[in-house]
C-alpha positions in Angstrom: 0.0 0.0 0.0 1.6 3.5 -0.7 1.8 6.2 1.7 -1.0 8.8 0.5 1.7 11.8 1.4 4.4 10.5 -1.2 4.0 11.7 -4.5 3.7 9.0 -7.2 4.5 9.0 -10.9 2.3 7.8 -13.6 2.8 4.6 -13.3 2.5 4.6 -8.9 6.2 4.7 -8.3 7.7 7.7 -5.7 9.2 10.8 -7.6 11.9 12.4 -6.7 10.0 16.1 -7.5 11.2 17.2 -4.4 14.8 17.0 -5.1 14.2 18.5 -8.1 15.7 21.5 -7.6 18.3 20.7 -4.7 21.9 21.0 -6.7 23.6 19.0 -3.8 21.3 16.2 -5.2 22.3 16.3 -8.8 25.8 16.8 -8.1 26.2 13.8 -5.9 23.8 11.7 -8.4 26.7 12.6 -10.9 29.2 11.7 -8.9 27.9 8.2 -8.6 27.1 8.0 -11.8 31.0 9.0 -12.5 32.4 6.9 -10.0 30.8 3.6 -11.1 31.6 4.4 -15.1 35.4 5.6 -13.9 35.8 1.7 -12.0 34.2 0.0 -15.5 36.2 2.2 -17.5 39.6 1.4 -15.9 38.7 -2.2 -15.1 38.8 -3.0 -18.5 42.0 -1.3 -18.2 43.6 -2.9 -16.0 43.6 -0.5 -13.4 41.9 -1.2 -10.2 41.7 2.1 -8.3 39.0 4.5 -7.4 38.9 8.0 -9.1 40.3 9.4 -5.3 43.3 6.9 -5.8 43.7 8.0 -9.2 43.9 11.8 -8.7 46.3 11.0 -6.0 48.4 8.9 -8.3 48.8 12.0 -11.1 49.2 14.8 -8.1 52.4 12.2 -6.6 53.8 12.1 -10.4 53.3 15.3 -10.8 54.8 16.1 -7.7 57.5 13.4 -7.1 58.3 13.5 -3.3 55.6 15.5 -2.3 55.1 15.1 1.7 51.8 14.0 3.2 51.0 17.1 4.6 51.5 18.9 1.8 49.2 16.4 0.0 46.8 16.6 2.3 46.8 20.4 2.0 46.8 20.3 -1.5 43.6 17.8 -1.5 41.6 20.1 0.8 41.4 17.1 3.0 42.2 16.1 6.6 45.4 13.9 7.6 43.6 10.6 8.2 41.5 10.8 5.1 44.5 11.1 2.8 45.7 7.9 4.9 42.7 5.8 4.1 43.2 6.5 0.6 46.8 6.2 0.7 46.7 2.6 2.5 45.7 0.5 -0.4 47.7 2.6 -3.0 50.6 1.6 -0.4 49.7 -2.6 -0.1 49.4 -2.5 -3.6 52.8 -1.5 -4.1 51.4 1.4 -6.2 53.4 4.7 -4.0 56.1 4.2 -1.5 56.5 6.6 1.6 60.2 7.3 2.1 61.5 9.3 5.1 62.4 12.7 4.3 65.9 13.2 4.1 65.2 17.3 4.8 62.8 16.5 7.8 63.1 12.6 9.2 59.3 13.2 11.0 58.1 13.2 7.8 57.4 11.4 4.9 57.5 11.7 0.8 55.1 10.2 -1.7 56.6 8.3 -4.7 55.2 6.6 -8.0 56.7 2.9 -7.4 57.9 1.2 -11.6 53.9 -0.4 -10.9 52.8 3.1 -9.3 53.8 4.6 -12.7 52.1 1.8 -15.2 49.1 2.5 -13.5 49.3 6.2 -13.4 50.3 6.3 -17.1 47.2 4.0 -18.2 44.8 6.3 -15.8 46.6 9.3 -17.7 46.1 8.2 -21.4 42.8 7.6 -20.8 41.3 9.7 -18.5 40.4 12.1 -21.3 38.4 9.5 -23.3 36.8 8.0 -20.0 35.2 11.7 -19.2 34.3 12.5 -23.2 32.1 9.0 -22.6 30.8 9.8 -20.2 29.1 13.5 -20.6 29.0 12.8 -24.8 26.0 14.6 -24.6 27.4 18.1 -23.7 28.9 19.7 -26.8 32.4 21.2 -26.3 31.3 25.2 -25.2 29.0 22.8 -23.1 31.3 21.3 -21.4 33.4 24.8 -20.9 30.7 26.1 -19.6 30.0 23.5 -17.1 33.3 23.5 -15.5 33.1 27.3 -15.5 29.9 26.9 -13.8 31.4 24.5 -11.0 34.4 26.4 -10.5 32.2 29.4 -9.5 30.2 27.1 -7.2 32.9 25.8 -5.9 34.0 29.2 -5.1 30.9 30.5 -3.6 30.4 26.9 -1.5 34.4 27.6 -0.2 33.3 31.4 0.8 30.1 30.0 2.4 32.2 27.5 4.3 34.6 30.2 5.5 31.8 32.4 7.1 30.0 29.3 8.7 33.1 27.6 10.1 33.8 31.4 11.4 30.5 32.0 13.3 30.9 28.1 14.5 34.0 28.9 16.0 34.2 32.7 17.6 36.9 34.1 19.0 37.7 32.8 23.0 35.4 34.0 25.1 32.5 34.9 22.9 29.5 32.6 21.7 28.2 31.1 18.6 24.8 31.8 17.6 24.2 28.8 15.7 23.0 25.7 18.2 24.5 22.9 19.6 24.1 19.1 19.8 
């Protein structure tokens, strides 16, 4: 029996009319959408590694010796998310992290000979995999759609900023938002 508050489609299934309009929505349907062609894609390949692992991959060869930290910085992400991502890039002999002969407490990324194969293949293709996948935008299409995100991207990184800022006031002052 269906719920008489959800919404149905012609044919009785639920709608996703509400979501309709969220962009968070759309953009994360995309990304699944991207994520599972990327894995087919590169399976055929060869290549067994997520499009995370992959970007990692080009950012080490691009930047041989590049320090976690750094990486991290670079990735916008905390320290023990790059090292869930960089654990089975390491067991699969893919990077190696080498002591850093300018600061022993840390440690450098490096392409391993297999680390490179891989990152070549990913690199070759990559192009190609992404034209399959939005072959329906044209080429200005596709300009303007990165355009597009890059301006979100900005916006959602200013709107960040000014949250994060009232989350955290100065010492002895206190947040208007609420808390748990």
């Amino acid at each position: 029996m269906s719920d008489p508050d959800t919404p149905t489609g012609t044919a009785g299934e639920p709608v996703l009319t509400p979501l309709d309009g969220i962009v968070g929505f759309r953009l994360r349907r995309l990304q699944a959408r991207w994520i599972t062609h990327w894995g087919h894609w590169f399976r055929a390949l060869g290549v067994s590694t997520t499009p995370v692992q992959g970007g990692i991959l080009l950012l080490i060869r691009a930047n041989p010796g590049i320090s976690q930290v750094a990486l991290a910085r670079l990735l916008q992400v905390e320290a023990p998310t790059l090292m869930q991502a960089l654990a089975p890039l390491t067991r699969a002999g893919l990077i190696a992290r080498v002591r850093s002969p300018r600061d022993g407490r840390a440690f450098e990324l490096r392409l391993s000979a297999a680390g490179t194969a891989v990152t070549d293949v990913i690199a070759a293709d990559m192009g190609r995999q992404e034209d399959d996948l939005l072959a329906a935008l044209s080429a200005s299409e596709r300009t303007t759609f990165l355009s597009l995100l890059d301006k979100a991207l900005a916006s959602a990184d200013a709107a960040t900023a000014a949250i994060s800022a009232e989350a955290c006031p100065p010492a002895g002052e206190t947040s208007p938002l609420p808390r748990d």
